[in-house]
ChimeraX commands (.cxc) that place a marker at each C-alpha (Angstrom):
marker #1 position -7.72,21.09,-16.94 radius 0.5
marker #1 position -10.48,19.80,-14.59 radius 0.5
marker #1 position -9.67,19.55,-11.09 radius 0.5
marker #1 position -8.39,15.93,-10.58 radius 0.5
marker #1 position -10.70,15.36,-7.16 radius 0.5
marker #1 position -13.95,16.44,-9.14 radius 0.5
marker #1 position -13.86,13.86,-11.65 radius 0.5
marker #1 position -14.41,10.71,-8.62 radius 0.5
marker #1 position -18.19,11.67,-8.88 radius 0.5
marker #1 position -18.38,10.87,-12.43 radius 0.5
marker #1 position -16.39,7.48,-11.82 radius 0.5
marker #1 position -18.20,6.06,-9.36 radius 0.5
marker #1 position -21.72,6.50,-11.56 radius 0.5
marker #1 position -20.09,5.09,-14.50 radius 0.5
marker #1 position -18.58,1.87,-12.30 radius 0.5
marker #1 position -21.91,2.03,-10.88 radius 0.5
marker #1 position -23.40,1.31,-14.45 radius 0.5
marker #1 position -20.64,-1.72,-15.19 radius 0.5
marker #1 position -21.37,-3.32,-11.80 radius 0.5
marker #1 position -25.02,-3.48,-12.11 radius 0.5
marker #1 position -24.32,-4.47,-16.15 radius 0.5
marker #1 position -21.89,-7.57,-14.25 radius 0.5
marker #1 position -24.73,-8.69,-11.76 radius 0.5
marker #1 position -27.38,-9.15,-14.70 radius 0.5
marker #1 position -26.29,-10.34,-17.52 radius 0.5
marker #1 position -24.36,-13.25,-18.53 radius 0.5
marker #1 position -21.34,-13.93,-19.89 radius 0.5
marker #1 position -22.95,-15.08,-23.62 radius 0.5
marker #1 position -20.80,-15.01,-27.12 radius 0.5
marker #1 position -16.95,-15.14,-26.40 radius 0.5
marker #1 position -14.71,-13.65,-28.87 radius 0.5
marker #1 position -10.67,-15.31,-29.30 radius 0.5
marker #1 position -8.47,-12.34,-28.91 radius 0.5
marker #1 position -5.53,-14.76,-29.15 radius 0.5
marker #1 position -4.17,-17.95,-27.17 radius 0.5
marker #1 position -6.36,-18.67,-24.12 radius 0.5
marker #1 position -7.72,-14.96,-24.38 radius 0.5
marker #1 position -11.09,-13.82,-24.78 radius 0.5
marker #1 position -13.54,-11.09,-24.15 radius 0.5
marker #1 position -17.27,-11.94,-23.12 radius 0.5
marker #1 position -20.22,-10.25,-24.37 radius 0.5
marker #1 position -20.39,-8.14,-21.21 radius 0.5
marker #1 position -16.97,-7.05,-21.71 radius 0.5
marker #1 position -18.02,-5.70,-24.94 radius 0.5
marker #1 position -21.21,-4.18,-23.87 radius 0.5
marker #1 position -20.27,-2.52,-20.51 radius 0.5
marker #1 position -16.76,-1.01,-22.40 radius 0.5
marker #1 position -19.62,0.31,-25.04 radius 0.5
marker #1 position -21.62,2.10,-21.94 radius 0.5
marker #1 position -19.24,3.82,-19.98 radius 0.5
marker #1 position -17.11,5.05,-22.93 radius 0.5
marker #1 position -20.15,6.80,-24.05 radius 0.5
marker #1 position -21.23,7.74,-20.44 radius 0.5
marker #1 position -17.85,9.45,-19.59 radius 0.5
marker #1 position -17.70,11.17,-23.71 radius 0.5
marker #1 position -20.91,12.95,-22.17 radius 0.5
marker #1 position -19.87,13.95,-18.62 radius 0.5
marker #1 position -16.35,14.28,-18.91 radius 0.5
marker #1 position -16.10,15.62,-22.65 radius 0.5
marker #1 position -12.20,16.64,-22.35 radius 0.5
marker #1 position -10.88,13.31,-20.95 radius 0.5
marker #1 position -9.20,11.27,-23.15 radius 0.5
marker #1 position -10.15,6.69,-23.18 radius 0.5
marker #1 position -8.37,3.72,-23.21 radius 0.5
marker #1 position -10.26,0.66,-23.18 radius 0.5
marker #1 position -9.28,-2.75,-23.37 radius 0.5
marker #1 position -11.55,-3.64,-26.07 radius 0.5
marker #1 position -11.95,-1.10,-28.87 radius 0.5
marker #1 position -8.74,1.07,-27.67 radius 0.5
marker #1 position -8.29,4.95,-27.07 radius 0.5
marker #1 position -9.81,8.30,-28.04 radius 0.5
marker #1 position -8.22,11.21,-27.51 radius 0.5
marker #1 position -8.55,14.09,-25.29 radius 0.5
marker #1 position -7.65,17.37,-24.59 radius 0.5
marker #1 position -6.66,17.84,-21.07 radius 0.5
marker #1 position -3.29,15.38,-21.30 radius 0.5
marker #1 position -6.03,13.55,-18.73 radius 0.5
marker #1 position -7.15,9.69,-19.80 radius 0.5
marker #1 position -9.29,6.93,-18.34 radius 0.5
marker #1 position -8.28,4.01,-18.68 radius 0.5
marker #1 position -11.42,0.78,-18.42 radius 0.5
marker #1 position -11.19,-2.62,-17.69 radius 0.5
marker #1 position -14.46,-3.54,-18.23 radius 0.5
marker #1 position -14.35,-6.77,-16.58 radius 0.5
marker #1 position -10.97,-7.59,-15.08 radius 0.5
marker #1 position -10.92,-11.34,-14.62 radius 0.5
marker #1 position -12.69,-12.19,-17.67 radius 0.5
marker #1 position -11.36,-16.11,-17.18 radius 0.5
marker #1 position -12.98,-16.05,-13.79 radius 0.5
marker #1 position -15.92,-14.66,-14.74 radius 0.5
marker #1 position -17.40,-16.99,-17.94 radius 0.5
marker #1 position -15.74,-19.53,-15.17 radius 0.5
marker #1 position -18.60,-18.52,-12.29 radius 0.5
marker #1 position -15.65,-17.76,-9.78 radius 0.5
marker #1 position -16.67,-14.04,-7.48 radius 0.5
marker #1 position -13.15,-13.02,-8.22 radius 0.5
marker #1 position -13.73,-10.21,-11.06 radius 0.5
marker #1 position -13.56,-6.60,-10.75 radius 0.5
marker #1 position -14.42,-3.17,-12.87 radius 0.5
marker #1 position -11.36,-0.97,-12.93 radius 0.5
marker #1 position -11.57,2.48,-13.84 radius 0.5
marker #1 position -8.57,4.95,-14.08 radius 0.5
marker #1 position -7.62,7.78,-14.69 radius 0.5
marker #1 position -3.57,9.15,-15.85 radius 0.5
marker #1 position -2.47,11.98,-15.70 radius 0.5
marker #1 position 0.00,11.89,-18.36 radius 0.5
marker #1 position 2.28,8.71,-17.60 radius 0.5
marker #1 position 0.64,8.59,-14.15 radius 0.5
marker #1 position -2.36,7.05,-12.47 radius 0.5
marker #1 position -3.60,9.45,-9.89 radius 0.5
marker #1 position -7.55,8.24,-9.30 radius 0.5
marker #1 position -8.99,4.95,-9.25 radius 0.5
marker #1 position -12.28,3.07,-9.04 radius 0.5
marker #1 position -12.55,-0.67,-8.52 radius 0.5
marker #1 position -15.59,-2.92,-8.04 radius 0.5
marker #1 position -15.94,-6.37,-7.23 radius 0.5
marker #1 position -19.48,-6.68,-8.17 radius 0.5
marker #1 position -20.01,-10.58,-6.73 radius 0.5
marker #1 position -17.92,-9.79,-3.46 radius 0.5
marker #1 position -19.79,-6.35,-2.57 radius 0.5
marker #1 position -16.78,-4.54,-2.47 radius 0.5
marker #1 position -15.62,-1.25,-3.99 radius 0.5
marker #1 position -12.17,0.26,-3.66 radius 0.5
marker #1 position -11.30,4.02,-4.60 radius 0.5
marker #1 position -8.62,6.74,-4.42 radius 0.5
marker #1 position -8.20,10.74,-5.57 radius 0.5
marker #1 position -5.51,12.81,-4.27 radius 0.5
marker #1 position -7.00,14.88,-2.09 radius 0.5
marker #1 position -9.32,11.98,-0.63 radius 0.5
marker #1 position -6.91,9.18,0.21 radius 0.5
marker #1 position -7.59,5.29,-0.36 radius 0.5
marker #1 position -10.69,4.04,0.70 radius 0.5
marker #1 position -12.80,0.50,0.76 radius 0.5
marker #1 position -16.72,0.62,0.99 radius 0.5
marker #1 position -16.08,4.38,2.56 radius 0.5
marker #1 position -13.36,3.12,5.21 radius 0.5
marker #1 position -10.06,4.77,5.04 radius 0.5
marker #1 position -7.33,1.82,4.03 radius 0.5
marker #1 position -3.57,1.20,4.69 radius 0.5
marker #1 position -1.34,-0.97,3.41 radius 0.5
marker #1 position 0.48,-3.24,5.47 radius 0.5
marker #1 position 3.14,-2.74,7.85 radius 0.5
marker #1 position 4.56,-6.53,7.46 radius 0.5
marker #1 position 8.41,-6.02,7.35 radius 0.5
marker #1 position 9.61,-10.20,7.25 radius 0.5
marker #1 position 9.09,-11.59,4.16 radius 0.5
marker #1 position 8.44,-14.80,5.85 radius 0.5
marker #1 position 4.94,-13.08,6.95 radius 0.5
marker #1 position 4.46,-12.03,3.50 radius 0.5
marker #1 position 1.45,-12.89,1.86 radius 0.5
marker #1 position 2.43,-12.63,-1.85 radius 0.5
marker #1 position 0.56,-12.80,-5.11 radius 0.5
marker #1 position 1.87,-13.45,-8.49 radius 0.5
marker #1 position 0.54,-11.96,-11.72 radius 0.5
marker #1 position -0.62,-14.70,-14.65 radius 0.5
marker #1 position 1.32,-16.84,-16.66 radius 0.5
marker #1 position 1.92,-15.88,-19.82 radius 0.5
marker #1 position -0.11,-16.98,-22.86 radius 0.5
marker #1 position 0.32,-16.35,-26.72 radius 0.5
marker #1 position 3.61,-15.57,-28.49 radius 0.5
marker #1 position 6.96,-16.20,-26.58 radius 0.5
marker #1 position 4.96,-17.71,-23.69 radius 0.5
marker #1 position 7.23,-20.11,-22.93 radius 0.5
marker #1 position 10.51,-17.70,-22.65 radius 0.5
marker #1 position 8.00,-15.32,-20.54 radius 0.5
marker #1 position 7.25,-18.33,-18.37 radius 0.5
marker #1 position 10.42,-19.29,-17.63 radius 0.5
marker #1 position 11.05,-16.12,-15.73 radius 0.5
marker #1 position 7.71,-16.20,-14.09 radius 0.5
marker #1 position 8.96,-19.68,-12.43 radius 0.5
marker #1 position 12.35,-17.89,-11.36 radius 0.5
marker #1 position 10.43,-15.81,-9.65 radius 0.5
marker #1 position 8.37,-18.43,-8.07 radius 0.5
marker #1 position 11.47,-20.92,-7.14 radius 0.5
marker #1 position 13.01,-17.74,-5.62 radius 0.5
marker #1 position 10.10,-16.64,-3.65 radius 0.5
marker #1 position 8.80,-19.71,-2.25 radius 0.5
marker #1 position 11.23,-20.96,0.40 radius 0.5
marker #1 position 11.10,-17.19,1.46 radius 0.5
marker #1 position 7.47,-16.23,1.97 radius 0.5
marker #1 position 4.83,-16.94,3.95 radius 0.5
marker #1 position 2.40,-18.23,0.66 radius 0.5
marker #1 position 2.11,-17.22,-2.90 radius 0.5
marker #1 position -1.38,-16.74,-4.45 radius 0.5
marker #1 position -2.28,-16.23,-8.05 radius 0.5
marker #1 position -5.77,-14.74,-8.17 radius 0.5
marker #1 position -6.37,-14.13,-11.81 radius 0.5
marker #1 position -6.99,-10.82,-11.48 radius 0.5
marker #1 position -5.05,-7.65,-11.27 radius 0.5
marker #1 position -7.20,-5.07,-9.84 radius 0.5
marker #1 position -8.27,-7.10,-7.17 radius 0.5
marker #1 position -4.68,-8.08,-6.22 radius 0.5
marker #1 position -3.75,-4.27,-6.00 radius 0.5
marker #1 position -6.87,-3.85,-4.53 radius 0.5
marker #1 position -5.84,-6.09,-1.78 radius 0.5
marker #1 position -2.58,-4.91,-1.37 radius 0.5
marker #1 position -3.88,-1.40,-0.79 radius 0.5
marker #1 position -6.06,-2.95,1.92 radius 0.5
marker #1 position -3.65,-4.58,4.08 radius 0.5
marker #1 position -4.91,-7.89,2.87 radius 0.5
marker #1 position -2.31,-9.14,0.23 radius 0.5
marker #1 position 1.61,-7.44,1.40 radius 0.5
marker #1 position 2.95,-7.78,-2.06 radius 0.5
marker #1 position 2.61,-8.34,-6.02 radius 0.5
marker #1 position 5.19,-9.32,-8.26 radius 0.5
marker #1 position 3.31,-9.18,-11.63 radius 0.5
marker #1 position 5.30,-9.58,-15.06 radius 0.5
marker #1 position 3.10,-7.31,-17.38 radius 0.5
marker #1 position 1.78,-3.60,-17.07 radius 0.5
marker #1 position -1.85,-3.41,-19.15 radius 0.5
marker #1 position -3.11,0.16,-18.69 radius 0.5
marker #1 position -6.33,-1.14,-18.23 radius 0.5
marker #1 position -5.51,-3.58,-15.99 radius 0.5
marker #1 position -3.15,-1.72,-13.45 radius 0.5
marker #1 position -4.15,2.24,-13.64 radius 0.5
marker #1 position -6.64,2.19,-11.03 radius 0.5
marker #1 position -5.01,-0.32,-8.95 radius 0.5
marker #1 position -1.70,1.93,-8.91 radius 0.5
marker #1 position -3.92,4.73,-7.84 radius 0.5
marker #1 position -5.11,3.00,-5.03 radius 0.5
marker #1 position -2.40,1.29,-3.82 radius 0.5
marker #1 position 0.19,4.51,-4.02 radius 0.5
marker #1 position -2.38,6.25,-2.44 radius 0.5
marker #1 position -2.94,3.70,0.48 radius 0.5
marker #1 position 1.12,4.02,1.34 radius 0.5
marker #1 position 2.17,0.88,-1.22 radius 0.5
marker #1 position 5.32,1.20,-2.54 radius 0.5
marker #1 position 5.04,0.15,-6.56 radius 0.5
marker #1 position 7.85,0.04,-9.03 radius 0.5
marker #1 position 9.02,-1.54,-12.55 radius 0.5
marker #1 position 10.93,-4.37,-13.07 radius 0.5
marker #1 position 14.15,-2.31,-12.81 radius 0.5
marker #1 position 12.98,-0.82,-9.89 radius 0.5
marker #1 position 12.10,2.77,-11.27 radius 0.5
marker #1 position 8.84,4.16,-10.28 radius 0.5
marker #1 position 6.15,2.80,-11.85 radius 0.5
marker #1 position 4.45,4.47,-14.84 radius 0.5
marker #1 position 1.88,4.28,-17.51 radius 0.5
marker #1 position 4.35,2.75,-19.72 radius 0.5
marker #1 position 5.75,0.35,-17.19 radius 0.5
marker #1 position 6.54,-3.12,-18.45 radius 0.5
marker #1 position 5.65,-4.81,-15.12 radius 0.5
marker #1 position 3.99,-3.68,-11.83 radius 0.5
marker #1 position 5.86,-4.75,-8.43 radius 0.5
marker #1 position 4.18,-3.52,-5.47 radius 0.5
marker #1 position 4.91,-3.98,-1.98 radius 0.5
marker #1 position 3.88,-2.80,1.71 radius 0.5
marker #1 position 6.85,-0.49,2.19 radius 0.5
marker #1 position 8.90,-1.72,4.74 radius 0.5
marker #1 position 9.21,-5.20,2.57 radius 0.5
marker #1 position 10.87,-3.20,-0.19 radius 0.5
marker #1 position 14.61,-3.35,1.10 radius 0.5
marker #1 position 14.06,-7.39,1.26 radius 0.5
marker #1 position 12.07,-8.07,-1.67 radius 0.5
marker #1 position 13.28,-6.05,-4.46 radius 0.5
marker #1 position 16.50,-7.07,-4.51 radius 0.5
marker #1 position 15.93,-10.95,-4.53 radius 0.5
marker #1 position 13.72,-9.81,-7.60 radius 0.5
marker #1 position 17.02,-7.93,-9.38 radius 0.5
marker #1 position 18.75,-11.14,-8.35 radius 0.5
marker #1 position 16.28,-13.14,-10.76 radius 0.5
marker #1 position 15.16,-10.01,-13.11 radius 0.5
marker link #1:1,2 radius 0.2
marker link #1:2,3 radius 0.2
marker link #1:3,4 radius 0.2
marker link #1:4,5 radius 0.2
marker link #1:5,6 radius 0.2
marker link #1:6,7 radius 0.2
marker link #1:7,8 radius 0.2
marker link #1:8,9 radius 0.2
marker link #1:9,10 radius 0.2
marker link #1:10,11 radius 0.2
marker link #1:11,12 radius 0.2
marker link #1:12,13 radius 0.2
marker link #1:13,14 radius 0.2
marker link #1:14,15 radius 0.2
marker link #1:15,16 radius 0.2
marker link #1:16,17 radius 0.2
marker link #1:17,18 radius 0.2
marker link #1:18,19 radius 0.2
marker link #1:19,20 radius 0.2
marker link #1:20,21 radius 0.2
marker link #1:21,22 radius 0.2
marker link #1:22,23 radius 0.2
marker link #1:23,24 radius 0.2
marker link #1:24,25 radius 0.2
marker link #1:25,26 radius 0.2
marker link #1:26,27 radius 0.2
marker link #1:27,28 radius 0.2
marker link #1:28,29 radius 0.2
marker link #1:29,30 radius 0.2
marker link #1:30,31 radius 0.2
marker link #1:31,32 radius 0.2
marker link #1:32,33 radius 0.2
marker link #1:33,34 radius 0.2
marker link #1:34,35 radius 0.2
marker link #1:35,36 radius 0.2
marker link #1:36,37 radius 0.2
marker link #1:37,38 radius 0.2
marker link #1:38,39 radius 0.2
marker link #1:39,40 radius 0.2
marker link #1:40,41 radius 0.2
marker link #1:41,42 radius 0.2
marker link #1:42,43 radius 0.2
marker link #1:43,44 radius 0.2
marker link #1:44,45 radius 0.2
marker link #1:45,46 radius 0.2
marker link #1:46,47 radius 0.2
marker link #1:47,48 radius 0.2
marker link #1:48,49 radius 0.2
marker link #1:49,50 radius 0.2
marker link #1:50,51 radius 0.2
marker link #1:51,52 radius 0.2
marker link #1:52,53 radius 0.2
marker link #1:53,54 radius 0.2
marker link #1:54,55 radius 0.2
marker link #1:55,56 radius 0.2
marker link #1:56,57 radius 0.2
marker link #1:57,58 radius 0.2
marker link #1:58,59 radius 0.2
marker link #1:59,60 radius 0.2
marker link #1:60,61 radius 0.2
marker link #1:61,62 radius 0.2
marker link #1:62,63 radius 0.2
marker link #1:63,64 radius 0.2
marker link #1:64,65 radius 0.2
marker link #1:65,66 radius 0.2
marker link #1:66,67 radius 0.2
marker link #1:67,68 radius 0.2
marker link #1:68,69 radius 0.2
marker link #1:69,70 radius 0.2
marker link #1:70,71 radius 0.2
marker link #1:71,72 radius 0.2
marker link #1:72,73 radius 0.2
marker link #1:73,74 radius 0.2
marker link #1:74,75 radius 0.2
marker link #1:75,76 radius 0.2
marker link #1:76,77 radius 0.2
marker link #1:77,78 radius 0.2
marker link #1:78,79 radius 0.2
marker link #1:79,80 radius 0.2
marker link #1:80,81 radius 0.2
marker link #1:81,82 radius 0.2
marker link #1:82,83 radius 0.2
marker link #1:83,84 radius 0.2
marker link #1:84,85 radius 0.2
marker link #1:85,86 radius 0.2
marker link #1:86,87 radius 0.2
marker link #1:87,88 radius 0.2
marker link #1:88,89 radius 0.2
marker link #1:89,90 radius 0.2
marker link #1:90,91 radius 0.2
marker link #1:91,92 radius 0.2
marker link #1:92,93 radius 0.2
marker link #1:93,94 radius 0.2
marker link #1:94,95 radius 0.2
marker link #1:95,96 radius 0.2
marker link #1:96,97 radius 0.2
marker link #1:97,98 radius 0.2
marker link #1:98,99 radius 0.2
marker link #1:99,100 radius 0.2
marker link #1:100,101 radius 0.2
marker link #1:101,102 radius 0.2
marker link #1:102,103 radius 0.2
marker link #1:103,104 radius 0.2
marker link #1:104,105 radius 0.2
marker link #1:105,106 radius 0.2
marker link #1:106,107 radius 0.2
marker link #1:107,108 radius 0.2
marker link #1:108,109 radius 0.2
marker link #1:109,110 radius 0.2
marker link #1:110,111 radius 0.2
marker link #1:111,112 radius 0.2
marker link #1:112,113 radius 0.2
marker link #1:113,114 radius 0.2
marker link #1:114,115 radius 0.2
marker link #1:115,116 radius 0.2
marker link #1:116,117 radius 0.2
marker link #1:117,118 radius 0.2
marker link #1:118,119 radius 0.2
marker link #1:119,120 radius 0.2
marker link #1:120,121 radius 0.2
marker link #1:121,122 radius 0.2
marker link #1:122,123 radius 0.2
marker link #1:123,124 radius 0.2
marker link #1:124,125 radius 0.2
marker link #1:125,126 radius 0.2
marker link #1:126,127 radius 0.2
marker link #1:127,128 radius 0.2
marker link #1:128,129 radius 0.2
marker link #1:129,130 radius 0.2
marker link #1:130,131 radius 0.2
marker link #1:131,132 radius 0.2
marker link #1:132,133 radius 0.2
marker link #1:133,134 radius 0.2
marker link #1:134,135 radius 0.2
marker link #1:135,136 radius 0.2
marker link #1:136,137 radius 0.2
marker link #1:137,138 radius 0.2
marker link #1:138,139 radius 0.2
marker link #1:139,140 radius 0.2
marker link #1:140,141 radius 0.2
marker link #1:141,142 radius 0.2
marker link #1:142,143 radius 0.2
marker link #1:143,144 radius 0.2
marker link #1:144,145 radius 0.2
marker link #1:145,146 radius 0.2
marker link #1:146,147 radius 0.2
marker link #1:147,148 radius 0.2
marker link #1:148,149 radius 0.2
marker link #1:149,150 radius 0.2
marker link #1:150,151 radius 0.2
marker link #1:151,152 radius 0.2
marker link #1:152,153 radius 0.2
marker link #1:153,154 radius 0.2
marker link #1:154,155 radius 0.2
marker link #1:155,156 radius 0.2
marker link #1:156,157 radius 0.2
marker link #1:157,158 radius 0.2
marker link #1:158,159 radius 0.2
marker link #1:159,160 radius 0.2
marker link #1:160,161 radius 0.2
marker link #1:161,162 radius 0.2
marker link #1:162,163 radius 0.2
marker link #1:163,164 radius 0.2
marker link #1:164,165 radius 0.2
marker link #1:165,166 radius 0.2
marker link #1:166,167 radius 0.2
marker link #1:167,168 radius 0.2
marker link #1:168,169 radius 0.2
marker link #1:169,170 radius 0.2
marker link #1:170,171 radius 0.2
marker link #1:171,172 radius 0.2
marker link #1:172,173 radius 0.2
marker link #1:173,174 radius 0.2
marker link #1:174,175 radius 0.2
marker link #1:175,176 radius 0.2
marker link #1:176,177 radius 0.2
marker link #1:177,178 radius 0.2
marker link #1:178,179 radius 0.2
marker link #1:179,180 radius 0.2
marker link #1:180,181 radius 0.2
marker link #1:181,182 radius 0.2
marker link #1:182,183 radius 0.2
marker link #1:183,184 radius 0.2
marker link #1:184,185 radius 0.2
marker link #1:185,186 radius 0.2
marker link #1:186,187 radius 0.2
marker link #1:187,188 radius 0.2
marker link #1:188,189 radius 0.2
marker link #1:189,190 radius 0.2
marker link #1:190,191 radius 0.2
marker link #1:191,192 radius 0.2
marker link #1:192,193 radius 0.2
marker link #1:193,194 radius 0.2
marker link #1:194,195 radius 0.2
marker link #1:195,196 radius 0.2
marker link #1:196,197 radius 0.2
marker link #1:197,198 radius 0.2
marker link #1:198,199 radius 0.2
marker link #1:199,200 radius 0.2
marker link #1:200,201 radius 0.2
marker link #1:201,202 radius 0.2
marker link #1:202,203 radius 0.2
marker link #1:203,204 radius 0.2
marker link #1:204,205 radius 0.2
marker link #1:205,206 radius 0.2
marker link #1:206,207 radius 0.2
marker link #1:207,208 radius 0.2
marker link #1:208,209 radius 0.2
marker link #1:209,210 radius 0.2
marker link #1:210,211 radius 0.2
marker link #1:211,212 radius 0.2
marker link #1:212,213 radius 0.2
marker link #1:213,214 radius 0.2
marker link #1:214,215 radius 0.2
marker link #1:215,216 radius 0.2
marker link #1:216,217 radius 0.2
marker link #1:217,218 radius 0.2
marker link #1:218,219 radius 0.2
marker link #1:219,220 radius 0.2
marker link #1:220,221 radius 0.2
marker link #1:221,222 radius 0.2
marker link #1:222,223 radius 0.2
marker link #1:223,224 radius 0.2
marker link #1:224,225 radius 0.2
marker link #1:225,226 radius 0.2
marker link #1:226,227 radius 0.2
marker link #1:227,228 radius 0.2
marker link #1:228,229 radius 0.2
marker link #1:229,230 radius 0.2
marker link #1:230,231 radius 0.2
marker link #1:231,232 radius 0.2
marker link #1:232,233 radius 0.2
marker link #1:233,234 radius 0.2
marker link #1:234,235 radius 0.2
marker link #1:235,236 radius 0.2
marker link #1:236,237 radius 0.2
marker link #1:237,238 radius 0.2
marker link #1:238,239 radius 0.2
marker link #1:239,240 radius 0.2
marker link #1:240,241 radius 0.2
marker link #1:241,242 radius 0.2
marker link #1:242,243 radius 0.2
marker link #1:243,244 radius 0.2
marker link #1:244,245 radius 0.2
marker link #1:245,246 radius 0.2
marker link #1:246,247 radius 0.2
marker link #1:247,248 radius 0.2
marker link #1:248,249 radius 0.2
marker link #1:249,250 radius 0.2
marker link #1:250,251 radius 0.2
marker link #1:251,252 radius 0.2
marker link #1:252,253 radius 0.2
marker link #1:253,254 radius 0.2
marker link #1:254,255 radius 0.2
marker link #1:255,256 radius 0.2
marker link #1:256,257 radius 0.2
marker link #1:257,258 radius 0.2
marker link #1:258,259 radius 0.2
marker link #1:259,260 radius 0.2
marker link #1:260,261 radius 0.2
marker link #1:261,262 radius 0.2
view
């Protein structure tokens, strides 16, 4: 198995390749993948590029993308793409859109790449290196009272059951509100966990777990000192069904309101 720490090199150049493939082109043909939920031509084309990049440079790593799914690989080592996290905001013209690139180590993220190509940001952990931001070491936050907590809330729900899923969603709203500082919904995950890992968000209550969406988020934000867990407050995996993260000294206050409502 590859040494986890030499495999950032190879990251970076293939987010490198997505970012500059998100500056140039434009959205173009949109493909339904379901209610409200598309992919963009870009979606399909930069998933297309760095699959084949990494086959070539990292021939052992197994890769989960969200458009055209996994390939194996021998190493028990995956990455795991979102080629354009944010699609909504992105065919919309809104900056807030990311490339997340992770990669598991069996049911856990331990190295992450994100990009926010229209904010000139990048974001990046490995576990020897630590959490990072445009080559500045990051923390997350040391807020403690929830009513200084700057929280952000995963999507609503769209598709089948949407409206039982959304029901809990506004629980969680109608219980956080009156107790925090503000609530933002950004529309995308690997910027929110992003964020947190920075300092500049202090918590995430999101109600799904995508691979692609969350792995190098996780990475990041674990790395940075964040405290992230499933929705039954076990640590959170690969095979998590939601991703709540927090700065850690908010944990005793915020988790259990969410059991409360959970």
């Amino acid at each position: 198995m590859p040494d986890i720490d030499s495999l950032l090199p190879a990251a970076h150049e293939a987010v490198d390749l997505a970012r500059d493939m998100m500056r140039t082109m434009l959205p173009g043909v949109l493909t339904a993948k379901g209610d409200r939920d598309m992919a963009s031509e870009v979606d399909l084309a930069i998933e297309q590029r760095v699959r084949a990049f990494l086959a070539d440079r990292t021939p052992g790593v197994g890769f989960l993308g969200e458009e055209e799914g996994a390939r194996g690989g021998d190493h028990g080592l995956t990455w795991s793409l979102d080629p354009v996290d944010g699609t909504v905001n992105f065919v919309h013209g809104s900056p807030l859109c990311a490339v997340s690139l992770g990669l598991v180590d069996g049911d856990r993220s331990v190295l992450g790449v994100i990009d926010l190509p229209f904010l000139g940001n990048r974001y990046w952990a490995a576990p020897a290196a630590g959490a990072f931001c445009d080559g500045v070491a990051i923390r997350a936050s040391e807020v403690s009272a929830l009513p200084e907590a700057l929280v952000a809330i995963g999507d609503f729900a769209v598709g089948e059951d949407a409206a039982a899923k959304n029901r809990e969603r506004f629980a969680i709203l109608e219980t956080l509100v009156p107790r925090v500082q503000r609530i933002r919904m950004l529309g995308t995950a690997a910027t929110d966990l992003a964020w947190l890992a920075a300092g500049r968000l202090d918590a995430l209550v999101m109600m799904s777990n995508k691979p692609w969406d969350t792995s190098a988020g996780t990475a990041i934000a674990r790395s940075a000192g964040a405290r992230i867990v499933d929705r039954d407050g076990s640590e959170h995996t690969f095979g998590s069904a939601a991703t709540i993260a927090c700065a850690p000294a908010l944990a005793d206050r915020l988790l259990p309101l969410l059991r409360d409502v959970l």
